[in-house]
C-alpha positions as a Markdown table, in Angstrom:
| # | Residue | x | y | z |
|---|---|---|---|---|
| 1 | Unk | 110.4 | 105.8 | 114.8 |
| 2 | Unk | 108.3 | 104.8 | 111.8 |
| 3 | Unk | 108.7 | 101.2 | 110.8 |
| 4 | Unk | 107.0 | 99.7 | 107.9 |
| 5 | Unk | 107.1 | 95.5 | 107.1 |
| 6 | Unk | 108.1 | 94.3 | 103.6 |
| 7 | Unk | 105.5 | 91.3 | 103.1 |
| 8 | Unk | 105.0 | 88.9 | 99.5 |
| 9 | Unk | 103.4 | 85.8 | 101.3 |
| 10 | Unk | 100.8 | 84.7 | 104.0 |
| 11 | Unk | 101.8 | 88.1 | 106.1 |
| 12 | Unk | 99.4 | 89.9 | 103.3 |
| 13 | Unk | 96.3 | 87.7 | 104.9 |
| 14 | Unk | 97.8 | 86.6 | 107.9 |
| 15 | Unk | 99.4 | 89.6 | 110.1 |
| 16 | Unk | 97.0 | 90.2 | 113.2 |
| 17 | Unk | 100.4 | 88.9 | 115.5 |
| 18 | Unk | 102.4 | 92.4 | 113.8 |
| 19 | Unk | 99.6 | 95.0 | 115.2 |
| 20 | Unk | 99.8 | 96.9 | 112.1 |
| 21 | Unk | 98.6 | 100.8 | 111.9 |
| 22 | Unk | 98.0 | 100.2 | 108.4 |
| 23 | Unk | 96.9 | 97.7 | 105.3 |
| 24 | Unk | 99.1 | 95.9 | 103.7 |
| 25 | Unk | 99.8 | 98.8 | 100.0 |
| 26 | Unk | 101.9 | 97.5 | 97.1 |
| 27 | Unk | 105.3 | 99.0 | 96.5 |
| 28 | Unk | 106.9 | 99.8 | 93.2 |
| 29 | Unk | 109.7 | 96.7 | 94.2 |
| 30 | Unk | 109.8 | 93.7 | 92.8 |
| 31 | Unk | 111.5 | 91.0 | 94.5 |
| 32 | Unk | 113.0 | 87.6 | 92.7 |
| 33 | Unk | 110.6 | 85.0 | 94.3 |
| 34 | Unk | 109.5 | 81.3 | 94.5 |
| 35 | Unk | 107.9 | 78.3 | 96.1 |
| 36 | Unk | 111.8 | 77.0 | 97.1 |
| 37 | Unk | 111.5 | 76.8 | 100.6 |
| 38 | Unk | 109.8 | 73.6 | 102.3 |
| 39 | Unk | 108.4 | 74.7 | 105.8 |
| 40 | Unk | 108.6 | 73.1 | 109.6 |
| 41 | Unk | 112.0 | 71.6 | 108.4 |
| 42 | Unk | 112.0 | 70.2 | 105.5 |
| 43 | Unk | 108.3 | 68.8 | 105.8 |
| 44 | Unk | 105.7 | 71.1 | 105.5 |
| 45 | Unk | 104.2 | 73.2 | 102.4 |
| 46 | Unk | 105.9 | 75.2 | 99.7 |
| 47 | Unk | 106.7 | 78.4 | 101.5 |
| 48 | Unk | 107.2 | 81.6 | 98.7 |
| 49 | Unk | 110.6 | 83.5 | 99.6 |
| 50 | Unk | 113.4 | 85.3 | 98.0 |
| 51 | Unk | 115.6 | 83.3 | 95.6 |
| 52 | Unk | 117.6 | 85.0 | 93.1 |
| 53 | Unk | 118.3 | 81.7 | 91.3 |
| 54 | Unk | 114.8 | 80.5 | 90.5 |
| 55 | Unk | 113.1 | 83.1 | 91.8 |
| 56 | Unk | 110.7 | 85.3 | 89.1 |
| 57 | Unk | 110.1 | 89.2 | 89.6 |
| 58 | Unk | 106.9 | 89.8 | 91.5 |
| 59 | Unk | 105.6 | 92.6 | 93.7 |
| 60 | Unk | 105.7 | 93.5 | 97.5 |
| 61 | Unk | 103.7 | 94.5 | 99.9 |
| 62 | Unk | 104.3 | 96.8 | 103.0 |
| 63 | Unk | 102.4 | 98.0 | 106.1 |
| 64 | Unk | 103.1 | 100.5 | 108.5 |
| 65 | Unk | 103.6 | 99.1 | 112.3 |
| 66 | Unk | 102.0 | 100.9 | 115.3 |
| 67 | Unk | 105.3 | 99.8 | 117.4 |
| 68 | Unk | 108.0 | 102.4 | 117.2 |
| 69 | Unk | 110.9 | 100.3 | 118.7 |
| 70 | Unk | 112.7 | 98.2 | 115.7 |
| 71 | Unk | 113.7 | 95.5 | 118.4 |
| 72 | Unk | 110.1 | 95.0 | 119.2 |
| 73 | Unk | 109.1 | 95.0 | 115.4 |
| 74 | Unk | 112.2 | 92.2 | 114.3 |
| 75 | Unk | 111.1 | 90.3 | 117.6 |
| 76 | Unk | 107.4 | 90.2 | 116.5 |
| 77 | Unk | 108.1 | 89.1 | 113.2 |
| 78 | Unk | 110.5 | 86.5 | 114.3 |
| 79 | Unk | 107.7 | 85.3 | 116.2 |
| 80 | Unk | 104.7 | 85.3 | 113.7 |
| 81 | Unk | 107.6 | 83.4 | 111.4 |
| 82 | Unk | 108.3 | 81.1 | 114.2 |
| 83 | Unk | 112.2 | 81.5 | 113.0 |
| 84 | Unk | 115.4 | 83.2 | 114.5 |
| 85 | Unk | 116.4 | 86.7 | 114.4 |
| 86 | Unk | 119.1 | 86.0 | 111.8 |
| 87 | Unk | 116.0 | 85.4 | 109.6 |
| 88 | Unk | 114.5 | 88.6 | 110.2 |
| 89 | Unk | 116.0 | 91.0 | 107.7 |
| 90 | Unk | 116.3 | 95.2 | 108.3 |
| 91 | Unk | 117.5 | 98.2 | 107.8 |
| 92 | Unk | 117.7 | 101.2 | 110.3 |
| 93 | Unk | 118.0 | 104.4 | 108.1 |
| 94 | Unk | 118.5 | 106.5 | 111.7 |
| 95 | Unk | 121.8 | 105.1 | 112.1 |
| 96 | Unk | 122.6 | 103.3 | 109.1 |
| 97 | Unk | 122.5 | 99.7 | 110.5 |
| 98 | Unk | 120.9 | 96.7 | 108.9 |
| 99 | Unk | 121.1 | 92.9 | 108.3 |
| 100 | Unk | 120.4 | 91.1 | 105.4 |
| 101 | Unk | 121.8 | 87.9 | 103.5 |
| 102 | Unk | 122.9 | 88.2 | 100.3 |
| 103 | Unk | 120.1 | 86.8 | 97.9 |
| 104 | Unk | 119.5 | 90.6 | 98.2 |
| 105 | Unk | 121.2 | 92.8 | 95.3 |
| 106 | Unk | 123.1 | 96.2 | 95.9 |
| 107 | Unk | 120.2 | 97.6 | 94.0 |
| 108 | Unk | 117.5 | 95.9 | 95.9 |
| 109 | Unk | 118.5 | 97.6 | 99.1 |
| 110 | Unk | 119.0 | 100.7 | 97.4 |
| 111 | Unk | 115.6 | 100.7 | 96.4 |
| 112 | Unk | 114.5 | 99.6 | 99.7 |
| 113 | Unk | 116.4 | 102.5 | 101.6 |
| 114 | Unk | 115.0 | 105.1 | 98.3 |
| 115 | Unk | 111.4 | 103.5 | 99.0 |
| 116 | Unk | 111.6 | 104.3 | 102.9 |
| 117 | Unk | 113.1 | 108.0 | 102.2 |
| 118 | Unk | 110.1 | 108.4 | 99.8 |
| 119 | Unk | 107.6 | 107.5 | 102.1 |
| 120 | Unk | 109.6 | 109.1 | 105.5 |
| 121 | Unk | 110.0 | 105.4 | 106.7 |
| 122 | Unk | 112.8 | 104.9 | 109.8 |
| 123 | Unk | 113.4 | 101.0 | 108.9 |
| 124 | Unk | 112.2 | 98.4 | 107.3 |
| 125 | Unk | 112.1 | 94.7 | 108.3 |
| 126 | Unk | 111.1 | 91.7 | 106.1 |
| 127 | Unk | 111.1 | 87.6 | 106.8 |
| 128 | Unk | 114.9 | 87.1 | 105.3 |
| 129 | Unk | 114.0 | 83.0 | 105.2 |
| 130 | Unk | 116.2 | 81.0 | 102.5 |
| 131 | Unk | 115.4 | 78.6 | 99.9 |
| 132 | Unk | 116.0 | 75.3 | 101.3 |
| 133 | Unk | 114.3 | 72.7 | 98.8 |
| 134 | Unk | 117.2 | 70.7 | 97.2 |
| 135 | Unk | 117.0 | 70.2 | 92.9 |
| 136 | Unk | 114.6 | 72.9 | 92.9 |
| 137 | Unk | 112.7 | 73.2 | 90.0 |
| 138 | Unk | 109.2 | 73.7 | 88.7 |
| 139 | Unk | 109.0 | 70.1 | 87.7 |
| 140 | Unk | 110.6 | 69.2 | 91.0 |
| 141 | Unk | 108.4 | 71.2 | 93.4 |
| 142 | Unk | 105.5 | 70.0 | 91.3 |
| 143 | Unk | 106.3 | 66.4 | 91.8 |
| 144 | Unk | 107.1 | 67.7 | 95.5 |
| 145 | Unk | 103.1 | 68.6 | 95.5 |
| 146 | Unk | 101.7 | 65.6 | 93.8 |
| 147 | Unk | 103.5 | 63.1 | 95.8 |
| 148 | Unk | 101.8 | 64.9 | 99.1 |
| 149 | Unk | 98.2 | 64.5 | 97.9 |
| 150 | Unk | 97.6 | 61.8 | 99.9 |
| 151 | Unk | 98.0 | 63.7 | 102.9 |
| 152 | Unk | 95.6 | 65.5 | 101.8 |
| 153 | Unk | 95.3 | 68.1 | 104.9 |
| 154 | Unk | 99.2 | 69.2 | 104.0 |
| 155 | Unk | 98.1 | 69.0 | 99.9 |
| 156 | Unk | 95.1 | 71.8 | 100.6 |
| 157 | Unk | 97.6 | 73.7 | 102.8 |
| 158 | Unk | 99.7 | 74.1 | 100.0 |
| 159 | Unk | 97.3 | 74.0 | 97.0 |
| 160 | Unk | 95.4 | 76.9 | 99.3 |
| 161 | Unk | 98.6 | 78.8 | 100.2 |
| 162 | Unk | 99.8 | 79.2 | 96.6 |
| 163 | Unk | 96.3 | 80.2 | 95.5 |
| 164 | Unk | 96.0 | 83.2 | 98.2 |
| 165 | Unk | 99.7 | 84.5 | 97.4 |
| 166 | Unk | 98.1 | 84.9 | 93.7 |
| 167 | Unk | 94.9 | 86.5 | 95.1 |
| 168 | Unk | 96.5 | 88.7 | 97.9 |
| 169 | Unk | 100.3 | 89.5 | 96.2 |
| 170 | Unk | 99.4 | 88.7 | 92.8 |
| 171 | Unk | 102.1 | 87.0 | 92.7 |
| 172 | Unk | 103.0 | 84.9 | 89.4 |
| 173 | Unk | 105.3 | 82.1 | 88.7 |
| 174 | Unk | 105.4 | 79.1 | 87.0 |
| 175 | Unk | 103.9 | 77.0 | 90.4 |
| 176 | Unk | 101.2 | 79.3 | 90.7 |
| 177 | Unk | 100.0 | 79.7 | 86.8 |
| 178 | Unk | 99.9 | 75.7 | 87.1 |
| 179 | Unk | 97.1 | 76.0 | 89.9 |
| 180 | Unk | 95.0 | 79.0 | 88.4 |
């Protein structure tokens, strides 16, 4: 079975955990994305992940996996993500299963399941994480940042996080163009 990952965030420089048989290749998808997830619950770093409220199109990235067994790939990203497997999005175009929450549109799994027939791909799996930061907004999450540069080792995680999704997914939104 061929498995590829869908990546946008710290998977792109971060990935030695998934054992990939490839580099990380942009697709011709664009996902809705943002900074509207807070990480380690709730007090961590801005953490970039689907929201199709606030979220703004940008690209993503996949890699090809040397596993072949989708349980092993879902387990393996569920571990590098340090979340559950209800986080770990897929679909299995051998026998037509998947799971997926519903920030994803008809059409974005449509082009995910055209993407993998293009490219002779079995599944794909992608971090399915939610946005969890409450009022979110670019002011907000800006605020969010400022108020944390005091602790200044979580402030460079962030401030250095946001950069490298620029430099490594080009990704763009309003949090990012206010750091570059």
């Amino acid at each position: 079975m061929k498995i590829a990952y869908f990546a946008w965030g710290s998977l792109l420089w971060n990935s030695d955990e998934l054992d990939l048989q490839t580099p990380w290749k942009k697709t011709n998808i664009k996902l809705p994305l943002n900074f509207s997830r807070i990480s380690d619950n709730g007090k961590g770093r801005l953490t970039l992940v689907i929201d199709n409220k606030d979220g703004v199109l940008n690209p993503i990235y996949y890699a090809i996996t040397k596993t072949t067994n989708l349980n092993q790939a879902i387990q393996n990203l569920k571990i590098r993500e340090k979340t559950i497997t209800n986080y770990i999005g897929y679909i299995n175009l051998k026998n037509d299963s998947s799971r997926y929450s519903d920030r994803l549109s008809k059409n974005d799994i449509q082009l995910f399941r055209s993407f993998a027939l293009r490219h002779k791909i079995d599944a794909i799996v992608w971090t399915d994480l939610f946005p969890n930061f409450k009022n979110f907004s670019t002011e907000n999450a800006l605020k969010y940042i400022e108020i944390h540069k005091k602790d200044t080792q979580l402030y460079n995680k962030m401030i250095e996080y946001i950069f490298l999704c620029y430099v490594h997914g080009n990704i763009k939104t309003p949090i990012t163009k206010k750091f570059l």
